[in-house]
Each structure stands twice: as C-alpha cells, then as structure tokens.
N, C-alpha and C positions, 0 to 999 in steps of 0.2 A: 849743376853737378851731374856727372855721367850715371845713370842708373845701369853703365854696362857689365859692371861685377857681381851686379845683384841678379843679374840674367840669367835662366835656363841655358847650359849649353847642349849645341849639339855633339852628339860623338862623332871623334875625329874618321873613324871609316864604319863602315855597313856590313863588311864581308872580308873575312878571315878565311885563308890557305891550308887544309891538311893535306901535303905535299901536291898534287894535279887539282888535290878536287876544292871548290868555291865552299865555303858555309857564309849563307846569308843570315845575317839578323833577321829577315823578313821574314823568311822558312823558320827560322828558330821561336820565332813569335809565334805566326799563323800555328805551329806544330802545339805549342805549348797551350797552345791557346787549346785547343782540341784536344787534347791529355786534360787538363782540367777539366773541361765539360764533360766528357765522359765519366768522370770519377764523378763529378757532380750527381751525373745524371743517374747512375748507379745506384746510388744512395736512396734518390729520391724515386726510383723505380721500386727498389726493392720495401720502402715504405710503401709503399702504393700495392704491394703484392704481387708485383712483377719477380721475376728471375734478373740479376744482373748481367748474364750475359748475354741475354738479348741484349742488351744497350749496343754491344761491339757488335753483334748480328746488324741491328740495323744501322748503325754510323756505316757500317762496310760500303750502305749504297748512297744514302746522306752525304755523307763529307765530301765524294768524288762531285756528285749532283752538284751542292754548294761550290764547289772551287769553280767549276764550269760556270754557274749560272752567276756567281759573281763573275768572273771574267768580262764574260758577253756585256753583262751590266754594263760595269765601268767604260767597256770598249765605246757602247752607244750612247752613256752621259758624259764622256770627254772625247771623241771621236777624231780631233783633228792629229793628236800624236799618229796616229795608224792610219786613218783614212783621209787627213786633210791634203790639202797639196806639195807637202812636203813630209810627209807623214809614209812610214813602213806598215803595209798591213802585216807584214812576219813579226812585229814585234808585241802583236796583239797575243801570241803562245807565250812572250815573256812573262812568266807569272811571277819568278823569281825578283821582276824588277819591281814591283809593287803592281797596285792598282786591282782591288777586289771590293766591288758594289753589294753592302750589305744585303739590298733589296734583290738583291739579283740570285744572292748565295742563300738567304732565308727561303725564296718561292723555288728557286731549284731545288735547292735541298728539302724543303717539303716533299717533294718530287719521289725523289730518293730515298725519303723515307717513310712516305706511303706505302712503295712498294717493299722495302723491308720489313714495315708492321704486318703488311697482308701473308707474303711468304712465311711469316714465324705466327701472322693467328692473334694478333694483338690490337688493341685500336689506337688509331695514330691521335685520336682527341687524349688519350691518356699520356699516350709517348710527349705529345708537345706539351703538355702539361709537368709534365716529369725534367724535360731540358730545357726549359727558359729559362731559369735564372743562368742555368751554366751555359746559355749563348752569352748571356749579356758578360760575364765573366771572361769569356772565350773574347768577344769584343773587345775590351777593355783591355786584354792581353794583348791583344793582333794591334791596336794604334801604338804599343812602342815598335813593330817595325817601320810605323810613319817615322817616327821621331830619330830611329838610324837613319834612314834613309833622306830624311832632310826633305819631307812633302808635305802636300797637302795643309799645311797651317794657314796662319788668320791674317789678315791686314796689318799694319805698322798700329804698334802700341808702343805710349809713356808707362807701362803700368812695370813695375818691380820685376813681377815675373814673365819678360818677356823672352820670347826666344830668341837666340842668337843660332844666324844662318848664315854656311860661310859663301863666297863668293862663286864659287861654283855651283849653288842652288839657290845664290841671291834671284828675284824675278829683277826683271827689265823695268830700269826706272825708278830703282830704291838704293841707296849709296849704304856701302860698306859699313857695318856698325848697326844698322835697323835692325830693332827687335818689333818681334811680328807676335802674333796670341798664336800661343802654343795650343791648338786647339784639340790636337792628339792626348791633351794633360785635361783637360774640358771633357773630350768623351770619356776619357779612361774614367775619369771621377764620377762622370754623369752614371754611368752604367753601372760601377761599384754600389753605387749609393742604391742605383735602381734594383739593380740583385738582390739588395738587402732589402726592403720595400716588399719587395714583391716575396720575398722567401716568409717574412713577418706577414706579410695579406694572405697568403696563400694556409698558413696556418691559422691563423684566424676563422678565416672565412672558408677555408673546409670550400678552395675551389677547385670545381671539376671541371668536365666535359669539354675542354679546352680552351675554358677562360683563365686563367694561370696564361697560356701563352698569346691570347688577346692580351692582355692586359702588360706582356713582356711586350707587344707591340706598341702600346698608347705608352708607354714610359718611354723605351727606345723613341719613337717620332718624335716623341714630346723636345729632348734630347735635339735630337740629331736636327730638328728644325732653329733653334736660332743660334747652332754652332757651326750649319751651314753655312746660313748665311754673315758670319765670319770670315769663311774660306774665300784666297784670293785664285784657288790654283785657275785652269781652263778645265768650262763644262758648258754644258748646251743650255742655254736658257728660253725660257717659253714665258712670253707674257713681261720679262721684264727680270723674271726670277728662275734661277738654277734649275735644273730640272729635279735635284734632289730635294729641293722645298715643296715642288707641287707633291711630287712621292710623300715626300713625310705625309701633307696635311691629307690626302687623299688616302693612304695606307692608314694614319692615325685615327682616322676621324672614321674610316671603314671598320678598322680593330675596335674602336669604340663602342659602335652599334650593336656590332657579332658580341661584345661582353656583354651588352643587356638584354638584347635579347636571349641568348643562348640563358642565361641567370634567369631571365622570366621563367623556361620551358625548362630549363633542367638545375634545381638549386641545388645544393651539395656535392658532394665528391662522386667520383664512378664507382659502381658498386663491383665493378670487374675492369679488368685491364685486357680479356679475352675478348674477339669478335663474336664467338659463340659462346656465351659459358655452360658451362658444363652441366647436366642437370641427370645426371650418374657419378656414380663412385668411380668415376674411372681414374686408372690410374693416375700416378703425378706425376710419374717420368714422361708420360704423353700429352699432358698441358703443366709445364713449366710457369706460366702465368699468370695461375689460377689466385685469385684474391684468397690468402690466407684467413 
C-alpha cells in the first residue's frame, strides 16, 4: 500500500508576483525569522538590564555580517553550483535562491556584533547570552524556506512522513513518487525543542558570561550532526564525511569545552551588561545599559 497520501507535500511554487516585483518564500522566512529573534532578544536583554534598543543598534551590523558570512559559507561547503565546471560564479550573489551556511552566518555575524556591542559600550559575552535561544528560533523559522523551495532534504524514506518532491527538484536517479526525510521538519523541531531547553537551563542555572550561547552551540551541533548526515544534496566531503559534520563535531565539541571552562572561572550570571560599569551616579541617559 502506497504511503503517498500520508506524505508531507511540497508547496506548489516558492515566489509570489506583486505586479514587477518577485516575493520569495526564502526572504519571507530568512525576514521572519529575524523579527522573531530580535523580539526575543529584547526581552531577554532588557531582563538582563540592558535597554531594548540596543538590540536593533547592534542586529544593524549582525544581520548584514550573518547574511555575508553564511553566503561565502555555503558557497565553499557546496562549491561546484558556482565554481565547478559547469557551475556560475554570479550566481553565488543569488541570495534569494537559497543557500546560507549556519556556521558561516553565526562566526560572521559575531563579527558584526562585536563591533556593535563595542560602538554602544555593552559586552558581547552578555549580548550572545541574551540571543541564543532567538537564533535557534530564527533557524527553525529560516528551514521553511527549504521546504518552499524543495532543497536540501534527506535520502529516500518508507516512513509515513515522507516528503514528496516534484520532478523538477527530483535528484538524478530517484523515480517519481520518492519520498525523501524531510529533514528541514527534523531541524525546525530540533531547534524548537532546543530553544526551549536552553531558555528552561538558562533559568535555572543563572547562566552568564557566555555560556547560554556555548551551550546554544553544543545543542545546535548536536542537532545539525546526524541530520546532516541525512542530507543527499552536493557538498564537499573530507575524509569520507560532508564537510558540515566535521563543522558540527569540531564547532560542538569546541562550544563544549568554552562552557566548562568559562563555568569553572566565571559561575553565575554577569553582574553588568556594560564594558565599563559605572562606579558614579552618573547619569542614565548616558549608560542606557546599566544593570538595574
């Protein structure tokens, strides 16, 4: 018996007309995705005795950093679309068509918002502490525009909830009808779940200094390593395995260390969200981020 009614389907198109101009599903994800985390992160600043608008202050230089440094990412863990021998290197600016490497947009956008904490006077161990859970969120939002777009999922599955992929984003060498593991339904849940984990530890355990965002890293890897290795799309393999598996274990097992040590040397929460804190009355209009 056909398990094909009981299948995930994909949606019939990606990108919607208002008159000249394209709206992608992808941008509409990636967007939302980023509306969320900020509201998140707001919240969880202004507990922390931050001002909320710093959040928007420093996403200003964050988000652009991320979009870049996932780009480059993806471009170098799947390189032959762009750079193989049949391959467009112009179509490595197509951002719109998918393809943004988490590891790429997480270390850029550190980047970006290093230099945003420093310009507004705040520490970026507090800020990444403050927006983990609403990356992992932001993630979890961003893999439905996989799942418009008809990429990136898993090898041929019998399982109920398989994806169906219509022939135009069938891969070479799978007949019409194959449902594949929806693997974009795998992160979204992994990372849901993981948001929630981590927003519950983080209360708990009263974590500072930038373990809160170690720790969004050892769930994420944890995650995104045997949902990798799922994935049938093209990427650069080293040793046998994807290059995003070595990433995970080498990035997880790295975030692992940085959370117990940093926990040895600094236990509890930050006692300021400031670079320098203030040790005058001075005004409050002039440090906005002053621990209440």
């Amino acid at each position: 018996m056909s398990l094909l009614p009981l299948a995930i389907p994909s949606p019939g198109q990606s990108v919607w007309h208002l008159g000249p101009f394209p709206v992608r599903a992808y941008a509409i994800a990636i967007l939302l995705g980023i509306v969320v985390a900020t509201v998140m992160t707001q919240r969880r600043w202004k507990a922390r005795g931050g001002a909320p608008e710093t959040v928007l202050d420093v996403a200003y230089w964050a988000v652009p950093f991320g979009i870049v440094g996932g780009r480059l990412y993806h471009v170098v863990s799947s390189p032959d679309a762009y750079l193989g021998p049949d391959g467009d290197p112009w179509r490595a600016l197509y951002v719109w068509e998918g393809g943004l490497g988490i590891w790429g947009a997480v270390a850029l956008g550190a980047v970006g918002a290093w230099i945003g904490c420093r310009r507004h006077g705040v520490r970026l161990t507090a800020f990444a502490d403050a927006v983990a859970p609403g990356l992992l969120v932001a993630q979890a939002i961003g893999r439905l525009g996989n799942w418009f777009n008809q990429e990136l999922f898993g090898g041929p599955t019998t399982l109920p909830w398989g994806l169906q992929v219509d022939d135009l984003h069938l891969p070479p060498g799978h007949d019409p009808g194959t449902l594949f593991h929806p693997t974009f339904l795998y992160e979204l849940l992994w990372n849901l779940a993981a948001a929630a984990l981590l927003v519950l530890l983080d209360r708990r355990l009263r974590l500072g200094h930038g373990r809160a965002f170690w720790l969004y890293v050892v769930l994420y890897a944890s995650g995104r390593l045997w949902i990798e290795m799922l994935r049938i799309d093209p990427a650069e393999t080293v040793l046998g395995l994807r290059l995003n598996v070595w990433t995970s274990i080498v990035v997880g097992v790295g975030a692992l260390v940085a959370f117990v040590v940093v926990g040895r040397r600094h236990p509890g929460r930050d006692t300021t969200v400031l670079l320098t804190p203030p040790t005058t009355q001075d005004d409050e209009a002039d440090t906005p981020d002053r621990v209440r």
